[in-house]
C-alpha positions as CSV (number, residue, x, y, z in Angstrom):
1,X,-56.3,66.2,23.9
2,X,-54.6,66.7,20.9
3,X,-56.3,65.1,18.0
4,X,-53.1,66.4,15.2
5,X,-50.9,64.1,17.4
6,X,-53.2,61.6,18.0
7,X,-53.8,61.1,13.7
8,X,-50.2,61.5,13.3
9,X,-48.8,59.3,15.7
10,X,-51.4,56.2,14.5
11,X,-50.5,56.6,11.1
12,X,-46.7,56.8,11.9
13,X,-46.9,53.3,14.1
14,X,-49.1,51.7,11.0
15,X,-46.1,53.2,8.4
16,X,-43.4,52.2,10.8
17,X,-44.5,48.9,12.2
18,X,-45.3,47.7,8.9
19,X,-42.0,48.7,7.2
20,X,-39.7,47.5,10.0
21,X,-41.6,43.8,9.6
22,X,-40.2,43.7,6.1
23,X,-36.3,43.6,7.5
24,X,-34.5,39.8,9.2
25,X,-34.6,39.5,12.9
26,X,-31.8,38.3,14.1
27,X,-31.8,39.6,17.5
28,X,-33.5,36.1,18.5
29,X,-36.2,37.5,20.4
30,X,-40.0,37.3,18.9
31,X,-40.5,40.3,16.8
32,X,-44.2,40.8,18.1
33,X,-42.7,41.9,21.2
34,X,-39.4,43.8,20.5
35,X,-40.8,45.7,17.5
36,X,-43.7,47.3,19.5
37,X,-41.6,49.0,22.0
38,X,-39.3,50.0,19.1
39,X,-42.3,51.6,17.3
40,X,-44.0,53.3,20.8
41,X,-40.9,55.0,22.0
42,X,-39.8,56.1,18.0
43,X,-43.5,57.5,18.2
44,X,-43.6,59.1,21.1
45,X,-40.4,60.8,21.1
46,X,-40.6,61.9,17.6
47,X,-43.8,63.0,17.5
48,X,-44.8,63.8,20.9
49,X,-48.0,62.6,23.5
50,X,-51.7,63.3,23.0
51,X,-51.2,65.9,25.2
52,X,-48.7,68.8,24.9
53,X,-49.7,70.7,27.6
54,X,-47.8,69.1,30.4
55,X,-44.7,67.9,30.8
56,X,-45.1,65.3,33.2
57,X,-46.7,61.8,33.1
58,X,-50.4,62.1,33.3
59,X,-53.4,59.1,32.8
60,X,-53.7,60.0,29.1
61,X,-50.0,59.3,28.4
62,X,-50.2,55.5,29.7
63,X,-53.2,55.4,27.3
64,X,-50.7,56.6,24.9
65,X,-48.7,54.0,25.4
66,X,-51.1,51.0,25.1
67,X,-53.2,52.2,22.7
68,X,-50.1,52.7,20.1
69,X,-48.6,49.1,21.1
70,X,-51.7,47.1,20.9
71,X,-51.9,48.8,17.8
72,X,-48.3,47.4,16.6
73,X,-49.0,44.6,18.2
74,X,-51.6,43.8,16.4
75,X,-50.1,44.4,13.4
76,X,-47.3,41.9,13.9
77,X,-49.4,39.8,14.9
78,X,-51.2,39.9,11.5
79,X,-49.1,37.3,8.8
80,X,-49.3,39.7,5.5
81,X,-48.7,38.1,1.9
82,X,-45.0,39.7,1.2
83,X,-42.5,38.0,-0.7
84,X,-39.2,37.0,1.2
85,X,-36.3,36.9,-0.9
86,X,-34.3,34.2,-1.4
């Protein structure tokens, strides 16, 4: 396991999840839903899995996955006090 990517990629959902809240969705789906797909696949293909050793799809890279949305979901979920302009 590869704890670098594991650090990076958390703190790059947190960053990136919390910044993309602050845009209009007008896509009419519920952003807790669409947004943490966004975030997971951004993560994991610009950063990379928790482990680098193999190519293929292994059991830690589905923990990858729901560990990283739960984690966005999460934080849409959460209602933080920003101001909306008007």
């Amino acid at each position: 396991m590869n704890y670098k990517n594991l650090v990076v990629s958390i703190i790059f959902v947190v960053f990136i999840t919390l910044t993309l809240q602050l845009f209009d969705n007008k896509s009419g789906c519920d952003n807790k839903y669409v947004l943490p797909s966004v975030v997971v696949g951004m993560s994991i293909y610009l950063i990379g899995n928790w482990d680098t050793k193999k190519p293929e799809w292994c059991p830690i890279d589905i923990i990858t996955w729901m560990v990283l949305f739960i984690l966005s979901f999460g934080l849409c979920c959460v209602k933080f006090p920003y101001q909306k302009s008007s």
